[in-house]
C-alpha positions as CSV (number, residue, x, y, z in Angstrom):
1,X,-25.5,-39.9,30.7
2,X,-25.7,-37.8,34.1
3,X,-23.4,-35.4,33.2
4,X,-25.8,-34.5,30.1
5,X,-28.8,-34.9,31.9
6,X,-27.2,-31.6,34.7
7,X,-25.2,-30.0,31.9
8,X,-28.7,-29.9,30.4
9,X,-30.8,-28.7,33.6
10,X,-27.7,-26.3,34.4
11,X,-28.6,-24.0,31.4
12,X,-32.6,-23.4,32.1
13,X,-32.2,-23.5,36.0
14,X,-29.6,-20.4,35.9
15,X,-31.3,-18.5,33.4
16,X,-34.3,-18.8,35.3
17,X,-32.6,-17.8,38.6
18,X,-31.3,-14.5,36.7
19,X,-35.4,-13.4,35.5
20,X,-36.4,-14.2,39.3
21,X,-33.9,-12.0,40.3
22,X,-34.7,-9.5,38.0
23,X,-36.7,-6.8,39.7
24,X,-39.9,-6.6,37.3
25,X,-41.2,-3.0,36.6
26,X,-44.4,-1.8,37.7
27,X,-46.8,-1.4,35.2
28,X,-48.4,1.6,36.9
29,X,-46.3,4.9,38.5
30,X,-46.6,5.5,42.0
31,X,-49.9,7.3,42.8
32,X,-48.3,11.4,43.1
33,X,-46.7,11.6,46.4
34,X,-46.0,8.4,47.1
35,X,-42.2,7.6,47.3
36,X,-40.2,4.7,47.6
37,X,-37.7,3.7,50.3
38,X,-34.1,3.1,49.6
39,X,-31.7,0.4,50.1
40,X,-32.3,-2.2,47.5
41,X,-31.6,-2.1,44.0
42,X,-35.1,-1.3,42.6
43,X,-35.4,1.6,44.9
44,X,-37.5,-0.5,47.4
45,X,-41.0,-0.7,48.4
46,X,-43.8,2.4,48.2
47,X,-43.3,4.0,51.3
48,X,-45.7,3.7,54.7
49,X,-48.5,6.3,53.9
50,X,-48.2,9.9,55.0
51,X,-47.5,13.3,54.0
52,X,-44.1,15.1,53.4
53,X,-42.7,17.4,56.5
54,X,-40.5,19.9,55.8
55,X,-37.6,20.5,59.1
56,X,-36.2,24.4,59.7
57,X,-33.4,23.5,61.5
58,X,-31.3,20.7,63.0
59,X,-29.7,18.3,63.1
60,X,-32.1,17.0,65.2
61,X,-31.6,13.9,67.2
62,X,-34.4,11.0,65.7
63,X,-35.6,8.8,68.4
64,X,-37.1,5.1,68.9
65,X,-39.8,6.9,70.6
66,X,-41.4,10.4,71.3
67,X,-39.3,11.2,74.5
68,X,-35.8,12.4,74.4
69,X,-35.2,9.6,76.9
70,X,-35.6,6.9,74.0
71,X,-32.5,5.8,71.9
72,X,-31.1,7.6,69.3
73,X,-31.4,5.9,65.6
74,X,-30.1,9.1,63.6
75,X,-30.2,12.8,63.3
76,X,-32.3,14.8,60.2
77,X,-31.2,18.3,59.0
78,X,-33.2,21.1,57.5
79,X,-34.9,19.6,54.9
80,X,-37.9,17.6,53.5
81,X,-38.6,14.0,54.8
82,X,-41.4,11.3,54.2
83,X,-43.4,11.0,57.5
84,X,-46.0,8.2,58.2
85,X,-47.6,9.7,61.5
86,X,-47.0,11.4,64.4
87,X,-48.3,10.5,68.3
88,X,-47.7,12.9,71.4
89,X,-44.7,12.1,73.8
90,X,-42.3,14.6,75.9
91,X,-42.9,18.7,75.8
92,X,-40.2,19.8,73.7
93,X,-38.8,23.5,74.2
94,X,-36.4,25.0,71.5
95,X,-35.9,28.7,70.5
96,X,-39.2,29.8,71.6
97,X,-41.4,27.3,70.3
98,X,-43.0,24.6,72.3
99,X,-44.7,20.9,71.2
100,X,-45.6,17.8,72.4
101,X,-46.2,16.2,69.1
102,X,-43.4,14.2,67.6
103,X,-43.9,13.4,63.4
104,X,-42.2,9.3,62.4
105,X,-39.8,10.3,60.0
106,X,-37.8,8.4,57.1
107,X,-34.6,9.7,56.7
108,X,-32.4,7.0,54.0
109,X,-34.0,4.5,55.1
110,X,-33.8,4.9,59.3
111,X,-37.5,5.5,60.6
112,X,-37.0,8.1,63.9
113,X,-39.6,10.5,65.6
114,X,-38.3,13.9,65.7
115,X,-40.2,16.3,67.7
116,X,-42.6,18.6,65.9
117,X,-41.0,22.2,67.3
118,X,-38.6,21.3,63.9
119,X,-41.1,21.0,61.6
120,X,-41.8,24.0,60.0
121,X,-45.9,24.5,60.0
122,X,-48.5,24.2,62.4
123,X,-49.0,21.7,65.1
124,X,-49.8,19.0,64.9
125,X,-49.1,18.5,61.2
126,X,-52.4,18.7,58.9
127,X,-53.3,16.0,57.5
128,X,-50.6,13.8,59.2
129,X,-52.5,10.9,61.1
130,X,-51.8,9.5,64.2
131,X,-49.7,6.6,64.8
């Protein structure tokens, strides 16, 4: 009698673990500019809010803070990333150009400031908040 009573549960129980790990789609699209961060098999969660930045050159170090005195966590080439803010830190020199302001950057999933005189554009970044 036990044995049918689990062989019974056994069924229901794993079928119900496979639709709760089942990622279930969203029944609206991301709002236009909005992206999602990788790592996890639905593409993950919508991103922080922000603005994309588009970096001229590199690779740039990314840094646990704005200062080139804080860890490094990664490096970003030219290209676009997702950025949720930016704050001022350490004057940054490099081929001329000069900033104080550092933008947050996502790059594959490793968050990083990166200082602003590698983002192509003015700065600070319009419409890029503050952190």
């Amino acid at each position: 009698m036990r044995k049918g009573v689990v062989r019974a549960l056994a069924i229901p129980l794993a079928l119900a673990g496979a639709v709760a790990a089942t990622p279930a789609a969203s029944a609206e699209p991301l709002p236009a500019g909005l992206r999602t961060v990788a790592g996890s098999p639905d593409g993950g969660v919508p991103a922080r809010a922000g603005k994309q930045i588009e970096m001229w050159d590199g690779p740039a170090n990314m840094r646990s803070g704005p200062t080139s005195w804080d860890s490094v966590v990664g490096q970003a080439g030219p290209g676009v990333y997702w950025a949720d803010c930016q704050r001022t830190g350490q004057t940054i020199y490099y081929r001329g150009n000069r900033s104080e302001n550092w933008s947050h950057i996502n790059n594959n999933g490793v968050w990083g400031y990166v200082a602003n005189v590698f983002v192509k554009g003015p700065d600070p970044v319009p419409g890029l908040g503050w952190c």
